[in-house]
C-alpha positions as CSV (number, residue, x, y, z in Angstrom):
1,X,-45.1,-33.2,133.2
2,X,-46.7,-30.7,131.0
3,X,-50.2,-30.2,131.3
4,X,-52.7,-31.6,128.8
5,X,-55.6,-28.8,128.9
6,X,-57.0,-30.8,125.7
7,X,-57.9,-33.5,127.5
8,X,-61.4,-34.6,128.0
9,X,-62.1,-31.5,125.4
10,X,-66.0,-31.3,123.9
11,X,-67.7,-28.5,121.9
12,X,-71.1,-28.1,124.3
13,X,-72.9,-26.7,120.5
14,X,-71.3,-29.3,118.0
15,X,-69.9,-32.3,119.8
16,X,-66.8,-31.8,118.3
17,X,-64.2,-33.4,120.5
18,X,-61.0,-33.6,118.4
19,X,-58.3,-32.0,120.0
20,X,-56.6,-30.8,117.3
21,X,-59.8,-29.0,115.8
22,X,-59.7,-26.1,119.0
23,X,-57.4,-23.1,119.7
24,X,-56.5,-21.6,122.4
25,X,-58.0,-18.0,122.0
26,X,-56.9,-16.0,124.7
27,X,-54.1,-17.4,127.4
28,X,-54.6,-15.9,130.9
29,X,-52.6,-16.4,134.2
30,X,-55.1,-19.0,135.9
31,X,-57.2,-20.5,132.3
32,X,-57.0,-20.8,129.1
33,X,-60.4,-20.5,127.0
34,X,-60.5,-22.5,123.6
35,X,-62.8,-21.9,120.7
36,X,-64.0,-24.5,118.9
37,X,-62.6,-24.8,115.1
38,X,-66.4,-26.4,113.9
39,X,-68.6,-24.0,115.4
40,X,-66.6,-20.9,117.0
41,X,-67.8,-21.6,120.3
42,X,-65.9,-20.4,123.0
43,X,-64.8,-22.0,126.4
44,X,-63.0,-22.9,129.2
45,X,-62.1,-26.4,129.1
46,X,-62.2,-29.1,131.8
47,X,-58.9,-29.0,132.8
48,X,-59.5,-25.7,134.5
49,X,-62.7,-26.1,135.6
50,X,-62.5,-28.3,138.6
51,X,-61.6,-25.3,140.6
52,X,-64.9,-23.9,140.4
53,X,-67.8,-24.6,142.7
54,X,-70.5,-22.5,143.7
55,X,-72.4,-24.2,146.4
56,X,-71.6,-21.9,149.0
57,X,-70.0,-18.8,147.1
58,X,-71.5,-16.4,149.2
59,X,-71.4,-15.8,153.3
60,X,-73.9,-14.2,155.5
61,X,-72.4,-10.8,154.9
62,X,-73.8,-10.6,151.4
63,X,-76.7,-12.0,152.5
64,X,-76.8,-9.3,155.3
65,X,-76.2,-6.8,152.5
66,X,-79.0,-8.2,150.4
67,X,-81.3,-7.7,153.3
68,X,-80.7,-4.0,153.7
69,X,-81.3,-3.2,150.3
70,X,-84.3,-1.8,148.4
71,X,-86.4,-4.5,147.4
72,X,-88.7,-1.6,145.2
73,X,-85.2,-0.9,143.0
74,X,-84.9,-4.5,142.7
75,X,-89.0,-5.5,141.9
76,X,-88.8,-2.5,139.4
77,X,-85.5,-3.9,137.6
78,X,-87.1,-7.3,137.0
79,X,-90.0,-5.7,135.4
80,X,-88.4,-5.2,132.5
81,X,-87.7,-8.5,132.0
82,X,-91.8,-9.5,132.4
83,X,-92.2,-6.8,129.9
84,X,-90.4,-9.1,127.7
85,X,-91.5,-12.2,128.3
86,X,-95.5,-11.0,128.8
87,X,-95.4,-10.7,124.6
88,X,-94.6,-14.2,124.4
89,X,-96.4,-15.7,127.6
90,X,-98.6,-13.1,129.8
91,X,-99.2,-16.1,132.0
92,X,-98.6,-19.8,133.6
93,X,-95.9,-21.7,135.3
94,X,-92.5,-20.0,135.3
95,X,-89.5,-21.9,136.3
96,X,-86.3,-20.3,137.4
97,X,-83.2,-22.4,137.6
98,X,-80.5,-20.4,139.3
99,X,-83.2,-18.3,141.6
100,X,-80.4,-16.6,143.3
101,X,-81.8,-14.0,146.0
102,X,-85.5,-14.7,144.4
103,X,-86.5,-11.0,143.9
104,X,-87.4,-12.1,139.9
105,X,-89.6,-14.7,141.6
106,X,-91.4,-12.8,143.9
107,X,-91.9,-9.9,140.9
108,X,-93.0,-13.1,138.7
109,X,-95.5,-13.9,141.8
110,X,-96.9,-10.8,142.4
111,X,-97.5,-10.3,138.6
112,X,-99.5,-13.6,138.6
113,X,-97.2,-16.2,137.0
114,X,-97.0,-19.8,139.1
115,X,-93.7,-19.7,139.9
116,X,-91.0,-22.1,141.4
117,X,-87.2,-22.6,141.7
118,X,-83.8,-24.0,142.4
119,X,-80.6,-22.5,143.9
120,X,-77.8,-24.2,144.8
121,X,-75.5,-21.9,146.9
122,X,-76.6,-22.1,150.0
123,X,-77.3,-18.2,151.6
124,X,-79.3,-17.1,148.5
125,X,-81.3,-20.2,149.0
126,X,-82.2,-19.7,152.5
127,X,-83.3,-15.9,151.9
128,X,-85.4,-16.3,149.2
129,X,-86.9,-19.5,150.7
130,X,-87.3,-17.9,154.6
131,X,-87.2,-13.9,154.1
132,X,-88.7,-14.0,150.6
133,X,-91.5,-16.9,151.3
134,X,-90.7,-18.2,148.0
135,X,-91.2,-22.2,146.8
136,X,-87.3,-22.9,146.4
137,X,-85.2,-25.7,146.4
138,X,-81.6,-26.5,147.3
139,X,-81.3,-29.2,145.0
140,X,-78.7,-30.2,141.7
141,X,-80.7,-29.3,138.9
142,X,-79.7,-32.7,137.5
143,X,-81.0,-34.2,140.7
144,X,-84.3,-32.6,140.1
145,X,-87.7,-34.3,139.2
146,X,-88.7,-34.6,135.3
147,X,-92.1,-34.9,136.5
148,X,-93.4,-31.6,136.8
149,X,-93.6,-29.5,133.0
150,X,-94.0,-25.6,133.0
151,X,-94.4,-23.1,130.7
152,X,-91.4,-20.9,131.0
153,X,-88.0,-21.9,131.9
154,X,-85.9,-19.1,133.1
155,X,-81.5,-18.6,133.5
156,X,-80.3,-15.4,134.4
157,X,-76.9,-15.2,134.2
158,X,-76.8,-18.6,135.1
159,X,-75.8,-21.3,132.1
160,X,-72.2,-19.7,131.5
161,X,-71.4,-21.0,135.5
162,X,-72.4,-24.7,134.1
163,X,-70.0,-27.0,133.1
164,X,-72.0,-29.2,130.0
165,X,-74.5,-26.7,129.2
166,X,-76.2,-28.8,126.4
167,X,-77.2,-31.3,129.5
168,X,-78.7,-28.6,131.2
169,X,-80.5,-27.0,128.0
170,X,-81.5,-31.1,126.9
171,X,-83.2,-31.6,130.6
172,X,-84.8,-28.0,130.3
173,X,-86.3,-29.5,126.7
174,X,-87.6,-32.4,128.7
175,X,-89.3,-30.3,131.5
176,X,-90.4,-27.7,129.2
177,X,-94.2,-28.0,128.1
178,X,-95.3,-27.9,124.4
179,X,-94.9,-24.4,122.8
180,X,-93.2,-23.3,126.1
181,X,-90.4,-20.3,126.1
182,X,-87.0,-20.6,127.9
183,X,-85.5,-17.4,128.7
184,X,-81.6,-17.3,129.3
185,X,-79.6,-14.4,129.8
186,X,-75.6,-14.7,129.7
187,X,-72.6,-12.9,128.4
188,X,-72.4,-12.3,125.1
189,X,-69.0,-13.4,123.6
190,X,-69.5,-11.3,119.9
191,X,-71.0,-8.1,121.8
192,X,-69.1,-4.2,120.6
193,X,-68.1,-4.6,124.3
194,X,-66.3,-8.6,124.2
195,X,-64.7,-7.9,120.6
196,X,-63.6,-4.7,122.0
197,X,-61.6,-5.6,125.0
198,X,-60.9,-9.5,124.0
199,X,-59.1,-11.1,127.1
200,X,-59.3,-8.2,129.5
201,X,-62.8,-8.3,129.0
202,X,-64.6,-7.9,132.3
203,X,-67.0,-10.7,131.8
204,X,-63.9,-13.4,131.5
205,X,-63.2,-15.1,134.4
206,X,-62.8,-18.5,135.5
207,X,-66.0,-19.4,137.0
208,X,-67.5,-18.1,133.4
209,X,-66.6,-21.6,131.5
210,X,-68.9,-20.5,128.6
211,X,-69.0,-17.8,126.2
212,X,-71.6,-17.7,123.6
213,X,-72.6,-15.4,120.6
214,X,-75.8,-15.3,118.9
215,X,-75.4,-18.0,116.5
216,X,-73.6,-20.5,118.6
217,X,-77.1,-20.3,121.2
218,X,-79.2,-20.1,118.4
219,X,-77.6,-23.6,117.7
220,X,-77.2,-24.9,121.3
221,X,-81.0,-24.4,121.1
222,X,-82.4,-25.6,117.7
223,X,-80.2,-28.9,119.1
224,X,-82.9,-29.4,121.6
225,X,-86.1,-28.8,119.6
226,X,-86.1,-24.7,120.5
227,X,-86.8,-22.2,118.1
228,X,-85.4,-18.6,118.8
229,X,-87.9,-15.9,118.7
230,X,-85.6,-13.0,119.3
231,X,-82.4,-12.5,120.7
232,X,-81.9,-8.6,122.4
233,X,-78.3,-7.1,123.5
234,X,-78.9,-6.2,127.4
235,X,-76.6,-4.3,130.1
236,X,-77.2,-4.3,133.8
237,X,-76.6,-1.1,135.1
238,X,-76.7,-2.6,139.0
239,X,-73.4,-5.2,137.1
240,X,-72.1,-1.8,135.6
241,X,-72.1,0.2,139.4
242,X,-71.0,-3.1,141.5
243,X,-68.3,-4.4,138.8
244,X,-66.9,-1.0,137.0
245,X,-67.6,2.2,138.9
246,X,-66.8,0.6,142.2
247,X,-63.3,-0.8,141.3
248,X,-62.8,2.6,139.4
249,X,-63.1,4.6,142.4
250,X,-60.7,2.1,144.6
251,X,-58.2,2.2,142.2
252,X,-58.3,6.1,141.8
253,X,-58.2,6.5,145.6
254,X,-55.5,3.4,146.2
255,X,-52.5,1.9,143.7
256,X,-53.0,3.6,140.4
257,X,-50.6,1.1,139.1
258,X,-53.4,-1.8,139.8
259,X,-55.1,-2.6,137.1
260,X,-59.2,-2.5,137.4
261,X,-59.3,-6.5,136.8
262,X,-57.0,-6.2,139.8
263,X,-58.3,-4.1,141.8
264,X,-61.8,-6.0,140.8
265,X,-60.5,-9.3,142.2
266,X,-60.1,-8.0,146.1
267,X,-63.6,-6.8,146.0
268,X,-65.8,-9.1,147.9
269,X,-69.6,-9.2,147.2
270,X,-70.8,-8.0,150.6
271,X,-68.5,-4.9,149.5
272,X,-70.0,-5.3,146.2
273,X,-73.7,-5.0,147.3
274,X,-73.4,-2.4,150.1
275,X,-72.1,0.0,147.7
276,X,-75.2,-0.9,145.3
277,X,-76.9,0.0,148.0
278,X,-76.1,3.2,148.7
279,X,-77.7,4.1,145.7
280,X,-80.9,2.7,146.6
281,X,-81.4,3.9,150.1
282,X,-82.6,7.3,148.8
283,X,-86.5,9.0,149.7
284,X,-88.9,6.9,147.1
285,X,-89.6,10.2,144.9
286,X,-86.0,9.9,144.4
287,X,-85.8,5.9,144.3
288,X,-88.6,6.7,140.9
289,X,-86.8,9.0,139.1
290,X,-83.5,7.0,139.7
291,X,-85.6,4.3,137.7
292,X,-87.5,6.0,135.4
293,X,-83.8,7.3,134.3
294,X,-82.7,3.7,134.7
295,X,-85.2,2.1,132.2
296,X,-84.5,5.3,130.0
297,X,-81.1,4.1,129.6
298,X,-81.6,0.2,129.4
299,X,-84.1,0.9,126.4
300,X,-81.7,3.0,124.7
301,X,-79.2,0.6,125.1
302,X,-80.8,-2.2,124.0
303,X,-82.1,-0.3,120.6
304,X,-78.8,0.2,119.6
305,X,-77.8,-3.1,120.2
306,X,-75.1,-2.5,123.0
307,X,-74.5,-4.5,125.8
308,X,-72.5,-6.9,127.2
309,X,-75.1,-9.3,127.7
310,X,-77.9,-10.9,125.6
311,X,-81.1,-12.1,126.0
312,X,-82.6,-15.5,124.2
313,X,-86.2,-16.1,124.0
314,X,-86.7,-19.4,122.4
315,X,-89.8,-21.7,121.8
316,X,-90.2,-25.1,122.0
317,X,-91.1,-26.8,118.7
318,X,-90.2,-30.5,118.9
C-alpha cells in the first residue's frame, strides 16, 4: 500500500487542511517537505514526523564536551542577542523555552533579567540545572503552568523542532504579559542562502519540520495577537564551524566522493562541539580578539541582510 503523506495534513499559519491545496516542494530520501498552496508555508508533514523525538538527543559525551568549553566565548556570543532585545525591554522576566545548555540564561541572569526555563532533552537539562545553577525544568511545554506571565518569551532555534507550532506560539500568547516581546530565532526558508541551495540546503533535515520566511511568521504571529517589531537576517558563526568547516575538512582528508550532507550526517555532536572547542581554548587576549572579530562579522552580516537564520521580535497587542 502506497503511502498517504497527505494524511492528517494542516497549514500551522493558515489552517488550510485540504490535501489537494499543498505540493510537494522538494522530495528527499527519508521526507518529503510540502508548501502550502494558501500561504506558501513550508513543512514536513505528519507522516514523517513520528520519527523525531528529542528527549534524550544528546549523551554525556556532549555534555562532557560542553563542560570543557569556554563559557566567556559563549556569555560573549549571547550578548549580542541582549543587545537586541535591551532596545525593546532593558529589563523583567525572561522566559526561555528550549533552554538548551542555559549559557543565554545565565548571560540573561547576570545582565539582571528574572529569568526561568524549560528543556526537555535530558543532558542539557541536568547541566544547566546542576553545573549552571539555573531555575530549569524538565517538563512538556504543553504540560507547563499558565499561571505564571513574563515579559519576554524567548526560542532559539527551537520552534522549527515542534510539531504544531501555532499551539506553541497560542500558549506563548497566553503566558505572555501585556505589551510583552517574544523573541524566536529559526531558519529562514526565503534567506540568499535557502533559495540558493533549495533541497541540499544545510538547514533541511528531518528533525527541522518547519520552514518559515518572513511573511509566513509575521502571520503565525499577528494570528495570536503579536505584532512584529523587526525581523533581522542572523548567521551563527559557532553553526557555520560545527556544521560546514568541520564536515569540509573530513571530507577533504576522507572520501572525496561523499558528499558534505554526507559526510555531515556521521558527525556526532560530542565530535561537533570538541572541534568548537578547539577554537576557544586559546590565552583570553586571544579569546577577545577572536570575538571582537566575531561580532565584526555578525554585524556585517546582518546589515546586508545575509544569513541563514532570522530573528523575530514581536509585541503583544491583543
Amino acid at each position: 500500500m502506497t503511502p498517504n503523506i497527505f494524511e492528517d495534513v494542516n497549514c500551522c499559519v493558515c489552517n488550510n487542511s485540504n490535501p489537494s491545496d499543498f505540493k510537494k516542494l522538494y522530495v528527499k530520501e527519508d521526507y518529503t517537505v510540502l508548501e502550502c498552496g494558501k500561504c506558501s508555508f513550508t513543512f514536513i508533514p505528519p507522516y514523517f514526523r513520528i520519527q523525531i523525538k528529542y528527549d534524550n538527543y544528546k549523551d554525556e559525551k556532549v555534555t562532557e564536551a560542553v563542560r570543557n568549553g569556554n563559557n566567556y566565548v559563549k556569555f560573549e556570543r549571547h550578548k549580542l542577542r541582549y543587545n537586541l532585545i535591551k532596545k525593546y525591554k532593558p529589563n523583567g522576566s525572561l522566559f526561555d523555552l528550549g533552554a538548551g545548555w542555559g549559557h543565554f540564561m545565565l548571560t540573561g541572569k547576570t545582565l539582571g533579567y528574572d529569568v526561568y526555563g524549560i528543556e526537555i532533552s535530558e543532558q542539557p537539562y541536568l547541566y544547566s540545572k546542576n553545573d549552571l545553577q539555573l531555575p530549569v525544568e524538565h517538563i512538556d511545554f504543553f504540560k507547563m503552568s499558565e499561571e505564571r506571565k513574563f515579559d519576554i518569551i524567548t526560542m532559539w532555534d527551537v520552534l522549527e523542532h515542534i510539531d504544531k507550532a501555532d499551539d506553541v506560539i497560542k500558549k506563548c500568547a497566553r503566558i505572555t504579559n501585556p505589551n510583552g516581546f517574544i523573541v524566536i530565532q529559526v531558519p529562514q526558508i526565503d534567506s540568499y542562502f535557502a533559495k540558493k541551495h533549495k533541497d541540499k540546503w544545510k538547514m533541511m533535515s528531518i528533525d527541522h519540520v518547519n520552514y518559515f520566511g518572513k511573511k509566513t511568521i509575521t502571520q503565525l504571529l499577528k494570528n495570536n495577537g503579536y505584532e512584529v517589531k523587526t525581523i533581522k537576517s542572523s548567521f551563527e558563526i559557532k553553526l557555520f564551524i560545527m556544521y560546514t568547516i568541520l564536515p569540509f575538512i573530513k571530507r577533504l582528508k576522507g572520501n572525496k566522493q561523499q558528499t558534505q550532507q554526507e559526510v555531515n550526517k556521521n558527525i556526532k555532536a560530542s565530535e561537533r562541539q570538541q572541534y568548537f572547542n578547539s577554537f576557544t581554548q586559546k590565552p583570553m587576549w586571544k579569546l577577545k580578539l577572536y570575538m571582537k572579530i566575531h561580532n565584526l562579522i555578525y554585524k556585517t552580516l546582518e546589515f546586508l541582510n545575509i544569513g541563514e537564520e532570522m530573528i523575530v521580535v514581536a509585541q503583544k497587542v491583543k
